[in-house]
N, C-alpha and C positions, 0 to 999 in steps of 0.2 A: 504493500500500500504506500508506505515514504516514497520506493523507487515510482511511482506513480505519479505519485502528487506531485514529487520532484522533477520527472517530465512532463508534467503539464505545465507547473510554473516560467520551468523554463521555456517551453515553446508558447505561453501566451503570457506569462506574467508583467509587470515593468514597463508595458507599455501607456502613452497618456488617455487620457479621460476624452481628446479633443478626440485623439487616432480612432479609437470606440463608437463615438458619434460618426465619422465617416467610413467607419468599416459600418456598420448597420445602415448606411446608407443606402452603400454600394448592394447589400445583402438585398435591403428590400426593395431596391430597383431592379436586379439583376434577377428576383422569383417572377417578377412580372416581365420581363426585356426577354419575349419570345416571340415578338409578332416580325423582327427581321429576320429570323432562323427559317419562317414559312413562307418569306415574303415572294419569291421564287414559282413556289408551291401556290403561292394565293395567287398570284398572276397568271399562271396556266390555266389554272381550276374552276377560276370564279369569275374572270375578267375575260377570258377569252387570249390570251396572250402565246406570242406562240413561242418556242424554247429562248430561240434568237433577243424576241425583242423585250421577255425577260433577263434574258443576260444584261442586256441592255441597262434596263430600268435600276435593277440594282445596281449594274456597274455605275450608272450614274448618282446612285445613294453614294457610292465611296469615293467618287469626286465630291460629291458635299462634303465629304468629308476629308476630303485635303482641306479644303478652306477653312472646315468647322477647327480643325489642328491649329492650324498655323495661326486662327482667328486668337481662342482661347489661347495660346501660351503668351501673345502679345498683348492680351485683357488681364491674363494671369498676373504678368511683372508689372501693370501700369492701372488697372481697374482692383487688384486682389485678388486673392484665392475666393474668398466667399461670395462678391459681386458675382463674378463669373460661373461657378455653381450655380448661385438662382438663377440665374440670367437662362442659361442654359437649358436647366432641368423644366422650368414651366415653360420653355418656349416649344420644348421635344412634348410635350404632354398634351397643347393644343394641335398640333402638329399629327400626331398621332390618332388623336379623333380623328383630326379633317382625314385623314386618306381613309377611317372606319367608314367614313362616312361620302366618298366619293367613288365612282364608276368609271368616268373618265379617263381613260390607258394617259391623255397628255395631260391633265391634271395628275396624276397620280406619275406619272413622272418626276412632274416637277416639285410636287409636292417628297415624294422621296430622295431628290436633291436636297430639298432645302429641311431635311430628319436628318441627313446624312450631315450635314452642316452643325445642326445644333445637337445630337448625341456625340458629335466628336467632341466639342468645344471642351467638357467638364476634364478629359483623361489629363492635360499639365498642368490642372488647376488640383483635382486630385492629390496627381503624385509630388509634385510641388508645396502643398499643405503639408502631406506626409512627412515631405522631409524634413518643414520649418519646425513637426512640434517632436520628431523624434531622432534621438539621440544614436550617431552613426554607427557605434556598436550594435545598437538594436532594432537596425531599418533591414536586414536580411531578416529578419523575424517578422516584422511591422509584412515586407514584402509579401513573402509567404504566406501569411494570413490574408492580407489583402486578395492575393491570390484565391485560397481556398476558399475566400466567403463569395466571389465571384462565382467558383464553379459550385459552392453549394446552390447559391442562387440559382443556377443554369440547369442543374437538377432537377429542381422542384417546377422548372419554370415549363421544362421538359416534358416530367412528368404531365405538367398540365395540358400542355401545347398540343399533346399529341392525343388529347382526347376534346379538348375544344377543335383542333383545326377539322375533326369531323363533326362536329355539332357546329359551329360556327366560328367563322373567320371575322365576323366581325367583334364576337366578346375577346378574339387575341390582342384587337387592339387596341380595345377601350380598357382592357384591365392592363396591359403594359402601359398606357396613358395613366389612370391612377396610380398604379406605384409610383413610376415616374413622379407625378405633382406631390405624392406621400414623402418622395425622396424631398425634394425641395423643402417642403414643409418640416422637416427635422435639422436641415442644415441651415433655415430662417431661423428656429430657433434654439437650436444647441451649439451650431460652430463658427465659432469667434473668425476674425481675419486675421489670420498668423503670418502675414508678412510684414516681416520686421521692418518698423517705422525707418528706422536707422541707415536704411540701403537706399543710396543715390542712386537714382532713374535710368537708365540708358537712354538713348534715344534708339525709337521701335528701329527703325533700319538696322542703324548701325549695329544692336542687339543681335538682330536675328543674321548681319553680317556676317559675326563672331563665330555663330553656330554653323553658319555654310559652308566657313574655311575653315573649321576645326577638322583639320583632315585622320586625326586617332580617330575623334568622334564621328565621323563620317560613314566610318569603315565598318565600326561598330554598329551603325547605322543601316547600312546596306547587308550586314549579314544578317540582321533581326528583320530586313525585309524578304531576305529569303525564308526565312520559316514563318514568316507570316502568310509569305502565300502556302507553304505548303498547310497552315492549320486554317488559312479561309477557303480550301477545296473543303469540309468537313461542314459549314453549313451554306456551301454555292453547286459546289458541282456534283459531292457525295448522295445530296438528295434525288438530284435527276436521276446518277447513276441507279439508287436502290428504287425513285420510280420504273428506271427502263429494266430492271428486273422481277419486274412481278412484286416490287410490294409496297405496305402500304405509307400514310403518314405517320401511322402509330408506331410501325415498325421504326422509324427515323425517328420518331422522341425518344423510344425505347434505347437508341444507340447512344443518343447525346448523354439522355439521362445516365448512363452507365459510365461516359467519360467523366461526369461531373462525381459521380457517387465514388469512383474510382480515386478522383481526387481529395474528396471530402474523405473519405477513409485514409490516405498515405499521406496527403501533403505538408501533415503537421511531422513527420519524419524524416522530411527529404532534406533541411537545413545539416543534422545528425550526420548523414550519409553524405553530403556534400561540401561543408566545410572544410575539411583537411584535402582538400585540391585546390587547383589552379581554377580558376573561373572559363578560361578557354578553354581547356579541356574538358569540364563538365560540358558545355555548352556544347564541345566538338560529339561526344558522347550522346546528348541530348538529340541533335540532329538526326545523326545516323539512327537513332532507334526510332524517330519519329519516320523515315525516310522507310526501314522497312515494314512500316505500320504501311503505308498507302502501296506498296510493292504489293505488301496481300491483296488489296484490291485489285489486282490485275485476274487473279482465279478465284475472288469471292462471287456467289453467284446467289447465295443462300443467305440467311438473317444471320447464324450461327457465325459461318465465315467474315460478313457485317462484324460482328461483334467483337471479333478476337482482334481484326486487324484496329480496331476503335482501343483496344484495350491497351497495344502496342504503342501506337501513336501519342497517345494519353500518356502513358508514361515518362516519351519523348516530353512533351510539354513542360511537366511537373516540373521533370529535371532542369529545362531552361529557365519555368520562372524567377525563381530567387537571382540570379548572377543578371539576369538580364537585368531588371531593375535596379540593381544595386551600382554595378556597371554605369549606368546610366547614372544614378546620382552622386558617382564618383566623379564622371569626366566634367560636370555642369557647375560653374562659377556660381557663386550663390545668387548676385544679382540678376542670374539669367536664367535660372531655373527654370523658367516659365515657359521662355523660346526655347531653350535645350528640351524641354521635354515636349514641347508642339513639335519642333522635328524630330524626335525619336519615336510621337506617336502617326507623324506622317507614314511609316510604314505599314499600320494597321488598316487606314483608308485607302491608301493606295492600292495595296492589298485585294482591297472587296472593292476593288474595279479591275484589276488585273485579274483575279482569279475565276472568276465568273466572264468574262470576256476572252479572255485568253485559254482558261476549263473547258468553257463549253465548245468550243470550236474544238480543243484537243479529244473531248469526248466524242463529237461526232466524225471527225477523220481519224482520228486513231483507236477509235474502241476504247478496249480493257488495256490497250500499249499504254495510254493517257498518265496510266497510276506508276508505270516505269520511268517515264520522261518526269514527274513528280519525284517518285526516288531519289533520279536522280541527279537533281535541284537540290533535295537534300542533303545526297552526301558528297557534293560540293562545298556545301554551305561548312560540313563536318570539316574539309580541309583549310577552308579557307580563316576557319575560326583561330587553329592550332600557328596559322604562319601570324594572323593579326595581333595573338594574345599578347607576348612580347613587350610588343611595343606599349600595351596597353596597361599592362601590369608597371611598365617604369615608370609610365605617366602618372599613375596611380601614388606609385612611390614617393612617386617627388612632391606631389600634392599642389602641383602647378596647374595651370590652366591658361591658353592661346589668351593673351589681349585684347579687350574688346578692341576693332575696326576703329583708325585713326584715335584710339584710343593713348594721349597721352601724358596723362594722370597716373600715376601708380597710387596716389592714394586715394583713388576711389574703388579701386577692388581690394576686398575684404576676404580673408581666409574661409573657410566653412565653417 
């Protein structure tokens, strides 16, 4: 019972009161933030849409969401963390009705550009928060959980998604609309704006200059963009796939659901298991298993086979989250937080326009090859981690960071 209690303290203890309010945030927006996993699915189904100009639509969500990135990280360091949270969360809530509530393939377009726009906004305001109220020994921890209250949420959200998307598609996304506004409504009133009065402004350019030519951070960048497309084939192209096999929408909750439960169960040990390594090498590690996770989709044909190859991949993930984020709020100047992490989460929207665009075309010329050429994206990504790590561990060391863009002040940047 001690050795117990004494791993759970340590995997959830020490952390602040503020982190708590934004982890149940994320928790209860992310039980309801299921109506883009079907959005795909709802377009074929109920709209009349044909594979193609679903690709489309959503690829166009993840262009809003380039903007909705780069918007929020420069609202983050110049409006706050919590401005930009509200701002955000009720704008995705009315946003969310209007497409429950519209029929229209080019309203519904546009309208899923401009969801893609404002569900991106909150992610460097977010992690950004996080890192102002927690203390850098305990933000691999803070991560991780952050991590796993996401995929509990995705679970449950799962679980439900996939017995409404047959009852109806319109309660997917009036009730991801109420959490959503539920979400906002807890960060109006429980969390404070934790950017420190103290830090001189940037000017927005010159800011997000800093970020463009941080060429460590770049690289870094560009390798967390290849496994984002490979984990956004898992709600763009994965569904087609098990529709063009014979089965059903239930069957595709049931899958996610299992990657999330699969997380809620291990992810509060994966810190244990990964701490006495290199971060590149985890991550090198992370790739390649998430790579032969979609490889089994080249001979899955069956729900079973669905399930194992979900299980693999899933694991891949776990193992990335913590180094990724951490990583990330290693190489970011504290003043820039906001922008360094708008382009770090530039690859997630990007992402959910490449993957669906660039997915669905591989699915229809190359079949079941589709999940090979995915592979092996992967395990590129696995080598390219191990030559970048290097450089990235010294930077780390030295606890430097590039100079903001004609920036030449040295006493306006501030240590972490």
């Amino acid at each position: 019972m001690r050795k117990a209690y004494a791993w759970w303290a340590d995997a959830v203890g020490g952390l602040p009161t503020t982190y708590w309010y934004l982890w149940t945030g994320l928790l209860i927006n992310r039980v309801g933030g299921f109506a883009v996993l079907f959005l795909s699915l709802y377009l074929t189904a109920q709209r009349g849409a044909s594979a193609a100009l679903a690709g489309l639509i959503v690829g166009g969500y993840g262009i809003g969401g380039v903007a909705g990135t780069l918007l929020g990280g420069v609202l983050t360091d110049r409006w706050g963390r919590r401005s930009t949270l509200l701002a955000s969360h009720f704008a995705t809530a009315a946003l969310l009705v209007a497409l429950a509530l519209t029929s229209n393939l080019r309203v519904i377009a546009a309208l899923a550009l401009l969801l893609g726009l404002a569900q991106a906004m909150p992610s460097p305001a977010f992690v950004a928060a996080i890192i102002d109220v927690v203390p850098a020994e305990k933000r691999s921890r803070a991560f991780n959980l952050q991590f796993w209250a996401f995929n509990l949420g995705m679970a449950g959200a799962s679980l439900l998604a996939g017995v409404l998307a047959e009852w109806s598609y319109l309660g997917l996304f009036l009730i991801d609309g109420a959490s959503t506004l539920l979400t906002g409504v807890l960060i109006a009133w429980k969390v404070p704006e934790t950017r420190r009065r103290t830090i001189v402004a940037e000017p927005a350019a010159g800011g997000m200059r800093t970020a463009l030519t941080d060429r460590i951070f770049l690289a870094f960048v560009g390798l967390t963009l290849l496994q984002a497309l490979l984990y956004s084939q898992t709600n763009t192209i994965v569904p087609l796939a098990m529709r063009d096999d014979g089965l059903d929408p239930s069957d595709y909750g049931l899958l996610t659901a299992l990657s999330g439960l699969l997380i809620v169960a291990g992810q509060l040990f994966v810190p244990r298991l990964i701490d006495r390594h290199r971060k590149d090498r985890v991550l090198a590690v992370a790739l390649a298993v998430m790579a032969a996770g979609f490889a089994a989709l080249a001979v899955a044909d069956r729900l079973p086979a669905y399930l194992v190859a979900a299980g693999v991949w899933t694991v891949g993930s776990m193992l990335a989250a913590p180094p990724n984020a951490e990583i990330n709020s290693e190489l970011a100047p504290v003043e820039l937080r906001g922008r360094y992490q708008a382009v770090f989460f530039l690859t997630f929207p990007a992402a959910s326009f490449l993957a669906p665009a660039l997915g669905g075309a591989g699915l229809q010329i190359f079949g079941e090859g589709h999940w090979l050429i995915v592979a092996a994206v992967g395990a590129v990504g696995a080598l390219l981690h191990l030559a970048a790590g290097p450089a990235r561990e010294r930077r780390v060391r030295r606890g430097s960071a590039p100079a903001a863009a004609g920036d030449t002040h040295p006493h306006r940047r501030r240590p972490h």
